[in-house]
VEXBA-797875 format. One line per 3 residues: number of its first residue (from 1); for each residue x, y, z of N, C-alpha, C, O. Coordinates in pm, whole numbers, plus 50000, padded with zeros to 5 digits. Example, Ala and Ser with C-alpha at 12.3 -4.5 7.8 and 13.67 -1.06 7.14 Angstrom:
BEGIN
1> 51319/49431/50780/51230/49550/50780/51320/49670/50780/51424/49668/50846 ~ 51285/49775/50708/51367/49894/50714/51290/50003/50787/51341/50114/50804 $
//
This chain:
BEGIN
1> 75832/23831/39915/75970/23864/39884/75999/23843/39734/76041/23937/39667 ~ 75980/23731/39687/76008/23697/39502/75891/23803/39450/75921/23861/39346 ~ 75807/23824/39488/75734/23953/39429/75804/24049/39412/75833/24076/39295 $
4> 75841/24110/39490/75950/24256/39477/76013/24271/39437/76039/24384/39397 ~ 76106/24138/39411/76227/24111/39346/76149/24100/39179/76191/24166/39085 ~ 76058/24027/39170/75979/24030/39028/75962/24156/38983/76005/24203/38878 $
7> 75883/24222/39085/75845/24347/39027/75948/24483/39021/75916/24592/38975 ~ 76072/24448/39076/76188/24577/39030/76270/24481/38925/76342/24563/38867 ~ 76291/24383/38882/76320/24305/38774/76245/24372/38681/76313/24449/38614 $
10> 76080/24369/38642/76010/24413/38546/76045/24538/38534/76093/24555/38422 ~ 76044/24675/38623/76039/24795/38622/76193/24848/38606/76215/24956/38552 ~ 76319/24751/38664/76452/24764/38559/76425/24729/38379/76485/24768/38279 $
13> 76377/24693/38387/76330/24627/38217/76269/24731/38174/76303/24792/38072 ~ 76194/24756/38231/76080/24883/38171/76145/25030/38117/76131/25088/38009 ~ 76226/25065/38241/76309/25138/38246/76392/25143/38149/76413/25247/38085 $
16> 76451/25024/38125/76545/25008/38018/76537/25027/37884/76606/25095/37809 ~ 76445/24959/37864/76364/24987/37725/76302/25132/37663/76310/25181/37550 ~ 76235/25181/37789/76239/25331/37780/76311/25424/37695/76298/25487/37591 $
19> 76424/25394/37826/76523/25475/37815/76622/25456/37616/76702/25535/37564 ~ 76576/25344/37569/76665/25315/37481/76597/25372/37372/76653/25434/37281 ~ 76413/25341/37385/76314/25419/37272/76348/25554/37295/76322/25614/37190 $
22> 76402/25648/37398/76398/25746/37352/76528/25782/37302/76540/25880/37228 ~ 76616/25718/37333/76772/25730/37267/76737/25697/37096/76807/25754/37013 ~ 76644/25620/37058/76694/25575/36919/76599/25745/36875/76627/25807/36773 $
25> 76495/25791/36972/76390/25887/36878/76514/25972/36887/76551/25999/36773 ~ 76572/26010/36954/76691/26109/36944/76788/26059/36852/76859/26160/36844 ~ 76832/25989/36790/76895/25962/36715/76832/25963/36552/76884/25997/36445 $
28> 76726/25921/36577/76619/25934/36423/76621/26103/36385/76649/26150/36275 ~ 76593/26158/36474/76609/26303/36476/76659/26399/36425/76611/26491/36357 ~ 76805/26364/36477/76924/26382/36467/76978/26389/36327/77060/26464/36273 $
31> 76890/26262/36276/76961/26209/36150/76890/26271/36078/76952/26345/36001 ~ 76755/26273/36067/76648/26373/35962/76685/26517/35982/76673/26590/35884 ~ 76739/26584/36127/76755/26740/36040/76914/26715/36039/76956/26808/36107 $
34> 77024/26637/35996/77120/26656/35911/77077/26615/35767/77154/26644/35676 ~ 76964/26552/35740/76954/26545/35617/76916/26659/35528/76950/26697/35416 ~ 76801/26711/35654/76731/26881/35592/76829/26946/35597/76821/27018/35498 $
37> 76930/26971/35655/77013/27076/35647/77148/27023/35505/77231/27100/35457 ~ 77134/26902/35474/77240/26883/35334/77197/26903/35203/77262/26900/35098 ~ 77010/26938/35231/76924/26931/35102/76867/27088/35100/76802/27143/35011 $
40> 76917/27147/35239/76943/27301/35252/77008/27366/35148/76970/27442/35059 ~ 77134/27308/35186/77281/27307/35189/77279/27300/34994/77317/27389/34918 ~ 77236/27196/34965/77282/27163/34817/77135/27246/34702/77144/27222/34582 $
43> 77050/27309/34735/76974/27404/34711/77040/27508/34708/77042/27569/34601 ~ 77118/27565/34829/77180/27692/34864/77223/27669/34738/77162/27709/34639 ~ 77357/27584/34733/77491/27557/34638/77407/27556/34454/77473/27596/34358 $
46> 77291/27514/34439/77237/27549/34316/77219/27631/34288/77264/27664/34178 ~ 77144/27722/34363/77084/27907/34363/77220/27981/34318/77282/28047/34235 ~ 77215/27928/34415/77430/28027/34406/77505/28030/34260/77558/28125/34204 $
49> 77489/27868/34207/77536/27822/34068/77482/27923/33992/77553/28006/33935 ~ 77334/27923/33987/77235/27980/33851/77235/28127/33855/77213/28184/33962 ~ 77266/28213/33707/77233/28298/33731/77076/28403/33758/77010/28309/33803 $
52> 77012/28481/33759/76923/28508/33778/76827/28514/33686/76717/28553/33725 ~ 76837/28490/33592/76724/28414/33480/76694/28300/33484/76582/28259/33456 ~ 76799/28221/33524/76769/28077/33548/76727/28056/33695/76667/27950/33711 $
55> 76741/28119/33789/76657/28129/33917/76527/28131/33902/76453/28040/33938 ~ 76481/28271/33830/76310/28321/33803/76299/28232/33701/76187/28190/33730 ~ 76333/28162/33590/76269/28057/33543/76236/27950/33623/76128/27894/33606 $
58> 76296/27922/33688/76281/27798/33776/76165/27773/33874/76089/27677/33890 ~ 76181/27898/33938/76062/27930/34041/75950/27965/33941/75848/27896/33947 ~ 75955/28037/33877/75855/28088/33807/75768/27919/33734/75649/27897/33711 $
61> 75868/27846/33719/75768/27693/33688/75719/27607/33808/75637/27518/33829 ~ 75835/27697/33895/75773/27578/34040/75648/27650/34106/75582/27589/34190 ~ 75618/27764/34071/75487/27809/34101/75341/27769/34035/75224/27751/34069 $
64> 75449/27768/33884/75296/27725/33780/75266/27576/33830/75146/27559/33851 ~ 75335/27481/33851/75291/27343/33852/75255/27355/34012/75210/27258/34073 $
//
């Protein structure tokens, strides 16, 4: 009887913990593509700034290096 009770004690625990590692990977997630999408976002908002000489210069060095 204290066995069973031990062993759904452990496997509530198990469970628990689980369940929380995958809540935080969903949350890590979450947080890295709002970051890709603000470093999207503030790229877009540069391109947009520069006119098109200063675009093809730009790239044109980010190719050479």
């Amino acid at each position: 009887m204290i066995t069973l009770i031990v062993l759904g004690a452990v496997g509530a625990i198990w469970r628990h913990g689980r369940a929380a590692g995958v809540a935080r990977l969903a949350v890590k997630r979450a947080e890295a593509r709002l970051q890709i999408l603000k470093q999207a976002a503030e790229v877009r908002r540069d391109v947009d700034a520069e006119d098109d000489a200063g675009v093809a210069d730009r790239l044109a060095r980010w190719m050479r290096d």
